[in-house]
N, C-alpha and C positions, 0 to 999 in steps of 0.2 A: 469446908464442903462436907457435904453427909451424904450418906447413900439409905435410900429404902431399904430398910430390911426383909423386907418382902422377895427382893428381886437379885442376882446375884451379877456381880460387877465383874468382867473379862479387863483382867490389867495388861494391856499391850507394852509389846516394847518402843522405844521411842522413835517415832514418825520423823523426826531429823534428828539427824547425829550429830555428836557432841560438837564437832568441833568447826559446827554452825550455830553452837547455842555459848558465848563467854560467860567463863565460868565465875564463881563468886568473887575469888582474886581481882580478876581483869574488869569484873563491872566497878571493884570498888580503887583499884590502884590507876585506869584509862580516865574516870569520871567521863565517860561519854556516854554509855549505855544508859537507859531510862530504869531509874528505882527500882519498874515493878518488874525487871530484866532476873530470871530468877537461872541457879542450874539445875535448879529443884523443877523445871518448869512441867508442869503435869500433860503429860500429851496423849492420856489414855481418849481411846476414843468413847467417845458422848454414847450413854445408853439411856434407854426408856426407864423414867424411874428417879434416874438423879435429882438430887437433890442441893439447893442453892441456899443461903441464907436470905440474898437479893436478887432484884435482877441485875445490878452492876456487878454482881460474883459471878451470874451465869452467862452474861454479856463479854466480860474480861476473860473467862473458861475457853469460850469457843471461840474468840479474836486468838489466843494462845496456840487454840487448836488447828486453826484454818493457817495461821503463820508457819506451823510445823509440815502442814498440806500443799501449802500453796496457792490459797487463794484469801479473799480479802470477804468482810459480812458487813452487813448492814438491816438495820431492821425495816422489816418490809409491811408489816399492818400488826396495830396493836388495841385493844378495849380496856375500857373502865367501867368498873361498876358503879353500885347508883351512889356509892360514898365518894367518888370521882378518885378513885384511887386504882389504879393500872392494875387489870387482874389476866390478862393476857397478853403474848406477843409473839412475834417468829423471829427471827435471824437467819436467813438467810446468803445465800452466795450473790458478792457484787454484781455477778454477771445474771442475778435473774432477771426475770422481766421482760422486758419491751421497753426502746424511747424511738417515741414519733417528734422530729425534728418542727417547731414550730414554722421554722420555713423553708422551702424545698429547697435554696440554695445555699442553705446551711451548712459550712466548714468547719464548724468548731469541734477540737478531738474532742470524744468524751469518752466516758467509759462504756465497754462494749458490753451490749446489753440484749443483742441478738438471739444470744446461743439460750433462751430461755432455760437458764440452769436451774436443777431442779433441788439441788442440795439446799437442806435445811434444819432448822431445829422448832419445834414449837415449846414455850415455855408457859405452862398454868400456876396460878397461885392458890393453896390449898393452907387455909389458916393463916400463919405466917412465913410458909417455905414457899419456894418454887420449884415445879419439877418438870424436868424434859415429858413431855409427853408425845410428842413424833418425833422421830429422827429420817432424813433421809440422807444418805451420804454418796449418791449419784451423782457425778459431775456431767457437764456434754460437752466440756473441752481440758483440754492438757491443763495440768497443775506444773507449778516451775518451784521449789521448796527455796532454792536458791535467790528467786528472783524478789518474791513475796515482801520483802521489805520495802519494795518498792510501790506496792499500793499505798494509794494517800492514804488510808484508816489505819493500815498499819505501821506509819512513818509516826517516830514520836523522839525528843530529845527531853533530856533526863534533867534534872533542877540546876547539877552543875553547870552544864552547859548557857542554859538559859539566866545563869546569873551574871556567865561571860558574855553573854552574845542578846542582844536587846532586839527580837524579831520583831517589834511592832516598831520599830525605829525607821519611817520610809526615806530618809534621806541613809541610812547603814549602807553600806558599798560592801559587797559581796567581795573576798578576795581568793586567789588561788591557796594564797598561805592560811588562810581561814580551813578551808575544807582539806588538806594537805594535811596540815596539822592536827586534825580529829580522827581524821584516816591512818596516820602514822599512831595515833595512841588505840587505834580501838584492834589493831592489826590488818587492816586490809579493808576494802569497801563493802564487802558482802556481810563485816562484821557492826556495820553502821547501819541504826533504827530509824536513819534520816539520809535524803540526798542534798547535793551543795545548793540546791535551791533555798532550801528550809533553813540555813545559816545565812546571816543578812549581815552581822557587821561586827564578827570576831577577828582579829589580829593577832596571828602567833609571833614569838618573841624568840621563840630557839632557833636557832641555824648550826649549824656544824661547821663549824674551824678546822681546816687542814692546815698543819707548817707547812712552809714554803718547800723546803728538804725534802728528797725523796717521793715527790707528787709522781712521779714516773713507774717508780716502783711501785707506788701505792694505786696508781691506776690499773697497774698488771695486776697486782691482786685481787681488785675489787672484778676485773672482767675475769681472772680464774677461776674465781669463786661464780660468778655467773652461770661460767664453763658446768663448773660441777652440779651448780643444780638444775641445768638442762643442758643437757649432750649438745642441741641445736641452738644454740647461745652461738652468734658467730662475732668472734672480733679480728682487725689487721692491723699490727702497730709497726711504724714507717719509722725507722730512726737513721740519724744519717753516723759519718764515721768515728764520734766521739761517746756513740751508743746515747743522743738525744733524741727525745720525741720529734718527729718532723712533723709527719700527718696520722690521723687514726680515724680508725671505723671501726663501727659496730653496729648488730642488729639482734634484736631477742629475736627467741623464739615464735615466738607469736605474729610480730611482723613477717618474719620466714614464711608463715603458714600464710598468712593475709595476702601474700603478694600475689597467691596460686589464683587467688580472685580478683584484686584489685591492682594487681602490677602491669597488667596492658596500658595505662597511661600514667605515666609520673610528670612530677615539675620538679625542677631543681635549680638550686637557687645557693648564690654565695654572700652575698648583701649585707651579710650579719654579723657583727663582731663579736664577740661571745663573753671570752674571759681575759682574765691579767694576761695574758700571754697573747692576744688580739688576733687569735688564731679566728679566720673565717670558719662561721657551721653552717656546715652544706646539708641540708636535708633533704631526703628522695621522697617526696611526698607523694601518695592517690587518691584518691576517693573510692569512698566505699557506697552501699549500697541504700545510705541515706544522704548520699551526699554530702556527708562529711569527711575532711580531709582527715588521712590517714598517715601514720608514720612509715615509713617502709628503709629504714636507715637512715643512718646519718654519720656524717664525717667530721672531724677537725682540721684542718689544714694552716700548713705553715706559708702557702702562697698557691698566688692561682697561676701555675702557668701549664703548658701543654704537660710535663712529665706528673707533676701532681695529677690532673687529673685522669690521667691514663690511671695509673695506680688506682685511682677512686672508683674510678668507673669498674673498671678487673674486680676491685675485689666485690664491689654491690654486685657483679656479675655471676663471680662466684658463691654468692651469700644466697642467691636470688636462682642455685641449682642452675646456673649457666642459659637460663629465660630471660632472654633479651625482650625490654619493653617495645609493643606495638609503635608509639609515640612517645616523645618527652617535649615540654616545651623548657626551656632555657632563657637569658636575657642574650642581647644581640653582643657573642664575645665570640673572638676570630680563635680562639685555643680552644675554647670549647665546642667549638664545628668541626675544629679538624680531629677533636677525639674522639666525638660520635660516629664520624663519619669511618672512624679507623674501630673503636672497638664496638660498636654498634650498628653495623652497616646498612640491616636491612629495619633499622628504625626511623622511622619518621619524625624527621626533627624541625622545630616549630620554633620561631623566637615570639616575645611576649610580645604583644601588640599594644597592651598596656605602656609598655616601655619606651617603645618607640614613639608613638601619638605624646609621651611625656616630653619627649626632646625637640618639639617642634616650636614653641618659643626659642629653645637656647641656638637653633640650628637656622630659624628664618625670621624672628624678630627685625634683624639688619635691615628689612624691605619694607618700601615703604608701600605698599600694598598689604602688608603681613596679615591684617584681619582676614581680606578676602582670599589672601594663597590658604588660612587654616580653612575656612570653611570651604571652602571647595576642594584642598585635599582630604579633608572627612568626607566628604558627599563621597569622591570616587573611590577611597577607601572602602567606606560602610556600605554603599549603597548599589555598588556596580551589580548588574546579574547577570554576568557569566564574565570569562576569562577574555574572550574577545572584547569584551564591553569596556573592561578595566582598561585594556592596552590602549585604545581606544579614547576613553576618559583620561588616562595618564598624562597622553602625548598633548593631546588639548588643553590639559594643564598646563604641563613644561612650556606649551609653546608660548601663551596667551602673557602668562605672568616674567619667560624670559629667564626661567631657569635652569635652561640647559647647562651651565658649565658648573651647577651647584652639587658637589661633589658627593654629598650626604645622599642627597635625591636621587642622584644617579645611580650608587651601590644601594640604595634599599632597593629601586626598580632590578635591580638584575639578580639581588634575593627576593622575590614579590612573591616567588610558590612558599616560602617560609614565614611568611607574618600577613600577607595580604587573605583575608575569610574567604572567598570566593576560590580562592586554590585550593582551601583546606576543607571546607565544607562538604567535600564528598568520604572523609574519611571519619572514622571515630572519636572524639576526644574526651568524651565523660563529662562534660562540662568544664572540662579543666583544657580553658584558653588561653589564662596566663600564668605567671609566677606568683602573684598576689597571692594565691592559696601558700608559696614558700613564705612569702613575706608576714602573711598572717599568721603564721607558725610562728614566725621569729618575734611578733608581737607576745604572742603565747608566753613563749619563754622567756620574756620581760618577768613576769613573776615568779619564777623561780631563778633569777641570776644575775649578778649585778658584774660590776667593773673588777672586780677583786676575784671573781669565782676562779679556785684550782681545775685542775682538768679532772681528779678524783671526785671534790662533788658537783663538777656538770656534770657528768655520770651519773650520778647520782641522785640530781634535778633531774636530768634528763627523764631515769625513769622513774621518778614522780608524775612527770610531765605524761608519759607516754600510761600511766595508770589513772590519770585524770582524763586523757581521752577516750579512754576504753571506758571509763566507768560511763561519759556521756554516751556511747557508742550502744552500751546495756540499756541505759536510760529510753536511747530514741526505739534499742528492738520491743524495748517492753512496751513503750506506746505504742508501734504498730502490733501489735499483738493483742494487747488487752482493750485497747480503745479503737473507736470508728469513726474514721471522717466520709458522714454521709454523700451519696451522690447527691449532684448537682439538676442529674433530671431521669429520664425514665427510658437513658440508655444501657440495655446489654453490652454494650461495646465500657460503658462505664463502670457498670460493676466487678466486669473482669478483671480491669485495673485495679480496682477497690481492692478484690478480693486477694491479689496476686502483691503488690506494688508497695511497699513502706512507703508512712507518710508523708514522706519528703517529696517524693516520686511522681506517689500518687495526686497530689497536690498541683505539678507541673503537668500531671496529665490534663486534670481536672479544670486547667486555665485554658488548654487547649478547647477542652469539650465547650466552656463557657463563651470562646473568644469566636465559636461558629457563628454566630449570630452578626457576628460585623464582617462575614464574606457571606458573598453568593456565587453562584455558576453564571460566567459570562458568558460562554461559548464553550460548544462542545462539538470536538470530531471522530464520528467511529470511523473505526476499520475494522469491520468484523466483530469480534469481542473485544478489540481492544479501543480503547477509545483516548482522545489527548483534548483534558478541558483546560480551559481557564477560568480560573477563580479570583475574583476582585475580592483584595479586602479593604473597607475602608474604616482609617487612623485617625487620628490628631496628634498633628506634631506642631509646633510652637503656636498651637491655636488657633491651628488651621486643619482643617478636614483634606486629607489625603488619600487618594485612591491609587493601589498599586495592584499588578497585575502578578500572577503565577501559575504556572505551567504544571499540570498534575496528569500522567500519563496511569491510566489502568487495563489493567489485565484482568478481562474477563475468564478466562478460562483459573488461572493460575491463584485470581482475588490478592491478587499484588496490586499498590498502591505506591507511587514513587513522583515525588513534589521537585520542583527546583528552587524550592528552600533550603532542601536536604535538612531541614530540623534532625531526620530520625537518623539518618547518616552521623551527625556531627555529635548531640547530644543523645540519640536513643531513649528518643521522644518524641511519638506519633504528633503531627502537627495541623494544625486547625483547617488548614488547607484539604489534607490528605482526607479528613473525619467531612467536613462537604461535600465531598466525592463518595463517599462509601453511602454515607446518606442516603445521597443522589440515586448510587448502584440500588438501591435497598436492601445491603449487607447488615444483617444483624448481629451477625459475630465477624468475629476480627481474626487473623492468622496470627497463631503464636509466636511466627518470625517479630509480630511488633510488641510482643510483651518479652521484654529482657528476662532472662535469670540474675542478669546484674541488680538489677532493681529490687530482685524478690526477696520478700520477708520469710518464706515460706521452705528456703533453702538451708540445709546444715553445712553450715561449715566449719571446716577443719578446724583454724584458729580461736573458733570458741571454746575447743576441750583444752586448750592449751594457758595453764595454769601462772600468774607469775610468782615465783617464789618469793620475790627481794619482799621485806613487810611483810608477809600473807604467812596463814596458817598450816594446816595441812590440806591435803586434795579435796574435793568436795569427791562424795561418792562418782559419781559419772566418772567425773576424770580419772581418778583411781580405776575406773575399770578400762577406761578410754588408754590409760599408758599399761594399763596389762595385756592387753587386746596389744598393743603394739609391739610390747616387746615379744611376744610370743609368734607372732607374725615374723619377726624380724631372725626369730631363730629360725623358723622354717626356712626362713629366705637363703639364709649362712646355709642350709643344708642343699636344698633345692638346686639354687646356683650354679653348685657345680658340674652337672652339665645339661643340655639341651632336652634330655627327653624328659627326665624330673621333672625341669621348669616349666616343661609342657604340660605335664601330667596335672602339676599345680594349679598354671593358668585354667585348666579345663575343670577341677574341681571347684575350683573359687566361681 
């Protein structure tokens, strides 16, 4: 590259630090970073004047540039002269522009294109050079430097890779050990020029061999060392009187922090056989705010009986700052009721309903009725609407089919508040109704662990595992962030969602908005401002057109909205019923009580500064300042502390 002589060149310092950029060693000893991966990499910012040999030098210049920024380019208009050879163009921020969605009920994410960004570069051809001729370096929304690999245009794999890994292969099977293994050599994910999507059908060959000897030891080491590189590392190791492993827990740091938002409802789950030692792994699973399952600890245990899990329970209790969950659902186990009920009191606990509806062959097959007792026990399971109705529907069951002395029947009926919907439905669960979200976890760790695995490297899968979900966790924030899944139509009530809501979210709101169209208002009664409608909606179910009734009670004064669906009760998802009604009202905005912060893209949270050591480089700047900020606080606090009017003085400055 040359520069104008004419015009003098301000050499900055480097727009990302170093050790976001792999150095000449690690591109060339990892073989996963791309060729043109340089540590030479030039990050001065773009002046009027520069000078290109091509446009593909001055196109690769400013993709270099905008990668150290944080943003991603594309070229947006370009001309030819009359020898039909390219004599002008711009580059551009991905996010300029405008896209009008070809059709209004258009979902498809795409890249966000709203914020008509105005950063740019123009490039003229003068002889045989090229030279910037405008610069604008303007953005109209937040740059992520961190995140930035993540744009498609700047995702690229290097020749080694693609010699191993055959991307145009559509039958290649994507594996965890594929993306694990490029992640382990490049040092961490943030240090990868690609995500696991873009690897289609490599297969890693290394594993680590633990001796048999001393795995116990070597498990205390492996969590001391945890210990050291974050204070809030928590583990419990459970040995019995010959000083053997019995049961164990642990949770990093970062689940610690995640649970401060996503630990009001867990599933927990024992179903899993794990390692050589057939110890069950119990994991404390949530959801986060793209509705995807979340790690929030995990146990080994040497048996499941009431003492084990008191222990388990105490110590997630204590890992979890003594924040007992709103809700947990469990499978239908009489030790695990009486532990919740003992160290969990004031939680609300759920057995999976999945599990139970599972045992309904092994438990009524015997009759010879059996087809009609299941479908009529789903009717008045699924379908009852209200608690009177069930009791109601049940006894008409038991009585008709003659299965009063059926003993299964009889103890599910007298646990009915704990797995029957219509009990639960006035309370919160996050979508998480049954254990399947444990058991799809335990699917998860199919690929990292086999029959053979030590307790040292499950641990050590494990937190593979738990850097592979976080890495997808970045993946979904940066799609709700940089891309837009357009509305559906030309409500205000809808764009708030948009604007507020992660894709995932926004997406179930967005089925609701769509799904008005098949209810109307059957009957409506005021009383003053408040009024009690009914809203028909009608279904197809086995292909047949069905019309059902619901009860939507509003408050005029208040613009409270409350269905006997309870959608927003259970999931914390305004519900198609409720949006009829507001219509109806002619509300054009919506009360913040029904837009979650759960749901929100738009929220900082804590567990995002929060760094994993194990594999990973040093801090990215934020975080470095993120754990300086902390510690500094925390001396104050040592000081403060000590007695009451300090701490006052402090609360009142802060």
């Amino acid at each position: 590259m040359q520069l104008n002589s004419s015009l003098d060149v301000i050499n900055t310092d480097p727009i990302l630090s170093l050790d976001d950029i792999p150095t000449s060693e690690e591109c060339e000893t990892s073989n996963v970073v791309n060729e043109e991966c340089s540590h030479n990499m030039d990050t001065r910012v773009h002046t009027i004047g520069m000078c290109f040999s091509s446009a593909e030098e001055a196109t690769k210049f400013y993709r270099k540039y905008a990668m150290t920024k944080g943003f991603a380019i594309r070229r947006r208009s370009s001309k030819k002269g009359t020898d039909k050879q390219l004599r002008y163009f711009i580059l551009v921020c991905s996010r300029a522009g405008s896209y009008v969605p070809k059709n209004r009920g258009e979902s498809k994410s795409i890249p966000t294109a709203a914020n008509q960004c105005p950063a740019r570069i123009t490039l003229t051809k003068k002889e045989d050079e090229w030279y910037i001729t405008t610069v604008n370096e303007e953005h109209s929304h937040d740059l992520s430097p961190t995140k930035s690999r993540l744009f498609r245009g700047n995702r690229i794999i290097n020749l080694g890779v693609k010699r191993t890994i055959d991307l145009n292969d559509q039958a290649g099977v994507r594996t965890n050990k594929t993306y694990q293994s490029l992640v382990h050599a490049a040092g961490g994910y943030d240090n990868l020029p690609f995500v696991e999507r873009d690897v289609r059908n490599y297969v890693s060959q290394q594993r680590r061999a633990l001796g048999k000897e001393g795995d116990g030891q070597a498990l205390l080491k492996h969590f001391s060392r945890m210990k050291e590189l974050n204070t809030n590392f928590f583990f419990d190791i459970d040995v019995d009187e010959d000083n053997r492993i019995r049961n164990v827990f642990w949770a990093d740091a970062r689940s610690r922090a995640a649970s401060q938002y996503f630990g009001d409802v867990i599933s927990f789950d024992t179903t899993y056989l794990t390692n050589k030692y057939d110890m069950p792994f119990a994991p404390f699973v949530g959801v986060n705010h793209h509705g995807q399952s979340i790690l929030l600890g995990c146990g080994l245990l040497s048996s499941e009986d009431t003492n084990t899990f008191v222990w388990l329970f105490d110590c997630w209790r204590r890992c979890m700052y003594y924040k007992d969950p709103e809700g947990i659902v469990t499978d239908q186990c009489q030790a695990m009721k009486n532990v919740i009920t003992t160290v969990f009191p004031q939680t609300r606990h759920r057995w999976c309903l999945w599990h139970i509806m599972k045992k309904i062959p092994e438990k009524l097959q015997g009759y010879n009725q059996y087809k009609d007792i299941k479908r009529i026990m789903k009717e008045v399971v699924y379908e009852s609407e209200s608690m009177d109705k069930f009791e109601t529907n049940w006894g008409n069951f038991i009585a008709h089919f003659g299965l009063v002395d059926n003993q299964w029947l009889t103890s599910l009926y007298e646990e009915r508040h704990r797995w029957v919907p219509i009990y639960l439905k006035r309370h919160f669960w996050a979508g998480l109704s049954t254990t399947q979200r444990s058991e799809s976890m335990n699917a998860f760790f199919d690929s990292y662990i086999n029959s053979m695995t030590t307790l040292q490297q499950f641990v050590q899968q494990y937190d593979n595992a738990l850097q592979h979900k976080w890495e997808k966790k970045k993946e979904a924030d940066f799609g709700s962030l940089n891309t837009v899944i357009h509305c559906g139509s030309q409500s205000l009530m809808e764009r708030k969602f948009q604007k507020e809501y992660t894709h995932a979210k926004f997406t179930e709101v967005q089925t609701e908005f769509i799904s008005k169209m098949n209810c109307l208002i059957h009957h409506c009664h005021s009383d003053g401002e408040n009024c009690t409608y009914t809203v028909m909606e009608e279904s197809i179910h086995n292909e047949h057109c069905r019309e059902r009734l619901f009860t939507v009670f509003y408050d005029g004064k208040m613009k409270d909205v409350q269905c006997q669906c309870f959608l927003f009760e259970f999931r914390g998802i305004i519900c198609r019923h409720a949006l009829v009604v507001l219509a109806q009202e002619r509300q054009k905005s919506i009360s913040t009580k029904y837009i979650l912060q759960r749901w929100s893209k738009n929220v900082r949270r804590k567990h995002n500064y929060i760094v994993k050591y194990f594999n990973s480089r040093e801090k990215p700047p934020h975080v470095q300042r993120y754990d300086t900020l902390c510690q500094t606080f925390r001396e104050i606090a040592q000081v403060a502390c000590e007695n009451q009017e300090t701490s006052e003085l402090l609360f009142a400055h802060l």
